[in-house]
C-alpha positions as CSV (number, residue, x, y, z in Angstrom):
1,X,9.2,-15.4,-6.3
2,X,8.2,-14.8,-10.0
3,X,5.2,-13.3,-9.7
4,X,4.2,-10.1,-11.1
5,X,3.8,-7.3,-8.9
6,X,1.6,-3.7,-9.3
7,X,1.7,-0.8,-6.8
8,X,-1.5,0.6,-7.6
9,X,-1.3,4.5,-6.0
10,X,-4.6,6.1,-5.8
11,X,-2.7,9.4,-7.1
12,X,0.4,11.3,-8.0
13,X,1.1,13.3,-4.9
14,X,-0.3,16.3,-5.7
15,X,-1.0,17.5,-2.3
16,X,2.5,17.4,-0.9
17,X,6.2,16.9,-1.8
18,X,8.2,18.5,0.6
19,X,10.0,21.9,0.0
20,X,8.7,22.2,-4.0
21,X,5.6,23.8,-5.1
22,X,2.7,22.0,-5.9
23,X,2.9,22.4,-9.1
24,X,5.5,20.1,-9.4
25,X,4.8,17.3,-6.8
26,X,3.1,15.1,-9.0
27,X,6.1,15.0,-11.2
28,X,8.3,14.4,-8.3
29,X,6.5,11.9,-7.0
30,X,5.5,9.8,-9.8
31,X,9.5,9.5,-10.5
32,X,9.9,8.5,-6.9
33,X,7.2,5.9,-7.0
34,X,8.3,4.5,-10.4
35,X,11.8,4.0,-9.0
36,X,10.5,2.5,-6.2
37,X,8.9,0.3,-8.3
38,X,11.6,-0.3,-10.4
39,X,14.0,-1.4,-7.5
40,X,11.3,-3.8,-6.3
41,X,10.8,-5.4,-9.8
42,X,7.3,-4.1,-9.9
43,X,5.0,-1.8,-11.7
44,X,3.5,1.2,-10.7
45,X,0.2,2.0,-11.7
46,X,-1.9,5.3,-10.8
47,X,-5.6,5.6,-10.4
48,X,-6.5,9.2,-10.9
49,X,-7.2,10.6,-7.9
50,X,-5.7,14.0,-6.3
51,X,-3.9,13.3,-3.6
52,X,-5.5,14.4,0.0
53,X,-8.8,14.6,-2.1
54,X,-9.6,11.0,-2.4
55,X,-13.3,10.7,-3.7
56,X,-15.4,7.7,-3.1
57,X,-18.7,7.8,-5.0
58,X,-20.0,5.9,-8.0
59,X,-18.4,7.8,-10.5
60,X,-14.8,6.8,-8.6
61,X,-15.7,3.1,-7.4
62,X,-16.4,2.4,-11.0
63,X,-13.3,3.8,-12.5
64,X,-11.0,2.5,-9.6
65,X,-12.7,-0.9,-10.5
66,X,-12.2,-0.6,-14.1
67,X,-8.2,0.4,-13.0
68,X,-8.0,-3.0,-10.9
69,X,-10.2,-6.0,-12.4
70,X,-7.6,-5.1,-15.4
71,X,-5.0,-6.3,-13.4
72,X,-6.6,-9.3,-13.2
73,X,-5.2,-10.0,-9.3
74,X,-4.6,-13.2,-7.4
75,X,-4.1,-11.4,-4.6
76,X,-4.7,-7.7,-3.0
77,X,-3.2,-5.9,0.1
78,X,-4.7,-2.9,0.5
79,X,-4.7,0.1,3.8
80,X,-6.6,-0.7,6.9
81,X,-9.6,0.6,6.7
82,X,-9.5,2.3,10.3
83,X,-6.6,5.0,9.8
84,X,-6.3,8.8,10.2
85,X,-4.9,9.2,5.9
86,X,-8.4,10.0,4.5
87,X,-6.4,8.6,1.4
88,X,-6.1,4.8,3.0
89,X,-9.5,5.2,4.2
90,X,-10.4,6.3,0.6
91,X,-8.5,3.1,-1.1
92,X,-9.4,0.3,1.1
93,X,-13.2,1.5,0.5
94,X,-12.5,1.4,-3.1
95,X,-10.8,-1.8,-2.9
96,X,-13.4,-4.0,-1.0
97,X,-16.0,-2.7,-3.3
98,X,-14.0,-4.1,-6.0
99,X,-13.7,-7.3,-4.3
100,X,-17.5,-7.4,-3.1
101,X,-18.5,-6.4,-6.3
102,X,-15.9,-9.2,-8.4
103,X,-17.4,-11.9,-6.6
104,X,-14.3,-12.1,-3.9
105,X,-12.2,-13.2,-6.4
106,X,-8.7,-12.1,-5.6
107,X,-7.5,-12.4,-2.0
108,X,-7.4,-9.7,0.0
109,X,-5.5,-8.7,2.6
110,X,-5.1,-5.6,4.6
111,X,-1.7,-4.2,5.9
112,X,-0.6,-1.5,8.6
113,X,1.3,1.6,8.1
114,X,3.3,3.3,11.1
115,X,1.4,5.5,13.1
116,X,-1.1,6.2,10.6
117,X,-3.1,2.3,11.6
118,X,-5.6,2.3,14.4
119,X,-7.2,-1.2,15.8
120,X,-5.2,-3.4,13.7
121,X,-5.2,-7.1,14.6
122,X,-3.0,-9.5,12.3
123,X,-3.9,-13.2,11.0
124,X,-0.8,-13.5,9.0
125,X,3.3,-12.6,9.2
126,X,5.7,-12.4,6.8
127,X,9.7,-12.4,7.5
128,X,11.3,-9.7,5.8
129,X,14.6,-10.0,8.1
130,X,16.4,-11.0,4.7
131,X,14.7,-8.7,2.3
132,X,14.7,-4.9,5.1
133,X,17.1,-3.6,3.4
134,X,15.9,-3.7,-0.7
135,X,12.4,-2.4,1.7
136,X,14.4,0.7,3.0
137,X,16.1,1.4,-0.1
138,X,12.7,1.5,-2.3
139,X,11.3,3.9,0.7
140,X,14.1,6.0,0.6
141,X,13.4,7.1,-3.1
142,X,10.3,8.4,-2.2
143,X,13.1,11.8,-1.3
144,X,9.7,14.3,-0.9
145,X,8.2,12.3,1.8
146,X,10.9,13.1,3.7
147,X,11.5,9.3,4.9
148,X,13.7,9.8,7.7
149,X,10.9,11.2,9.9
150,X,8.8,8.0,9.5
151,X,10.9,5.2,8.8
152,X,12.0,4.5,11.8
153,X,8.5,4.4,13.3
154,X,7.7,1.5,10.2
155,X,10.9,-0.5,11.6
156,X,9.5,-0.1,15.2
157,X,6.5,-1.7,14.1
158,X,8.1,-4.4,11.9
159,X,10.5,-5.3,14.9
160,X,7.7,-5.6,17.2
161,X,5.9,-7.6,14.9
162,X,8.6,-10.0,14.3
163,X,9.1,-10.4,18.2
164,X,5.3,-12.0,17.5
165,X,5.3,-13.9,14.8
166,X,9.6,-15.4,15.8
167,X,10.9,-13.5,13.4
168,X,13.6,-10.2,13.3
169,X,11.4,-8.4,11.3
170,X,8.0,-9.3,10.2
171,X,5.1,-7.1,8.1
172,X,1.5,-8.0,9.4
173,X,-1.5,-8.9,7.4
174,X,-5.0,-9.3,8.0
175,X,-7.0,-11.4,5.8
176,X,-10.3,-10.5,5.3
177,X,-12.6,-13.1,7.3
178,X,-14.1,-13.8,3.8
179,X,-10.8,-14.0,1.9
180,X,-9.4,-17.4,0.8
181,X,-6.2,-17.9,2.0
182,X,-3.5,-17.7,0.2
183,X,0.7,-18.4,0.8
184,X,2.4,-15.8,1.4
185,X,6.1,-15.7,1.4
């Protein structure tokens, strides 16, 4: 839709990356995610962090801030703040500071991920029916996370929210209640 697009991850995979030692998962995965990115047109940006570790004190809030107002953003969609990945938990924290802290700027949105998302209550759908397949192909190339045991559970959860919203397939969002709104496609 011509806008520009940034994954920012909040590290390199260091933790985990199936089969190989750990010593190289960072490697691995940073080619994964910059494939990704490059499949989806988008750009892949990594905030520091050691993955499993995620730290959230001022040291971190102010370098994850410095990593994100660069990006200048309209708009933000970010992990659910209730969910058992300390990592999400870590990011979204990190995230609404930012915003908080910007003056609420950007827009921001929250999204769910598989079975990993407690509590979640949308405000907003997207169709993806026409666009599934680009989505499976860029989460596919993430090869050390081992996609095929989860994927399936993330197409459960876009089917059923397509049943809700009309749709085949639709991702959920939830705006924060403070958020503007903003179109989303």
């Amino acid at each position: 839709m011509g806008h520009q697009v940034v994954l920012l991850y909040l590290n390199r995979g260091e933790g985990f990356c199936g089969g190989a030692s750990l010593d190289r998962c960072a490697g691995i995965r940073t080619a994964e995610a910059e494939a990704a990115c490059k499949l989806l047109k988008a750009r892949a940006v990594f905030a520091g962090q050691y993955d499993g570790r995620a730290v959230v004190d001022p040291q971190h809030y102010e370098a994850f801030d410095r990593i994100l107002t660069a990006e200048s953003p309209d708009v933000v969609f970010t992990q659910w703040p209730i969910d058992t990945h300390r990592d999400h938990r870590a990011i979204s924290t990190l995230t609404l500071d930012v915003w908080l802290k910007g003056g609420k700027k950007f827009a921001l949105y929250y999204y769910e991920v598989a079975e990993d998302t407690m509590m979640f209550s949308p405000t907003d759908y997207v169709d993806i029916s026409s666009v599934e397949s680009g989505r499976r192909a860029s989460c596919y190339l993430h090869v050390s996370q081992q996609p095929d045991k989860w994927y399936q559970k993330q197409v459960e959860i876009t089917r059923r929210r397509g049943a809700e919203s009309g749709f085949a397939q639709a991702e959920a969002f939830a705006r924060h209640p403070e958020s503007r709104r903003v179109p989303l496609p």
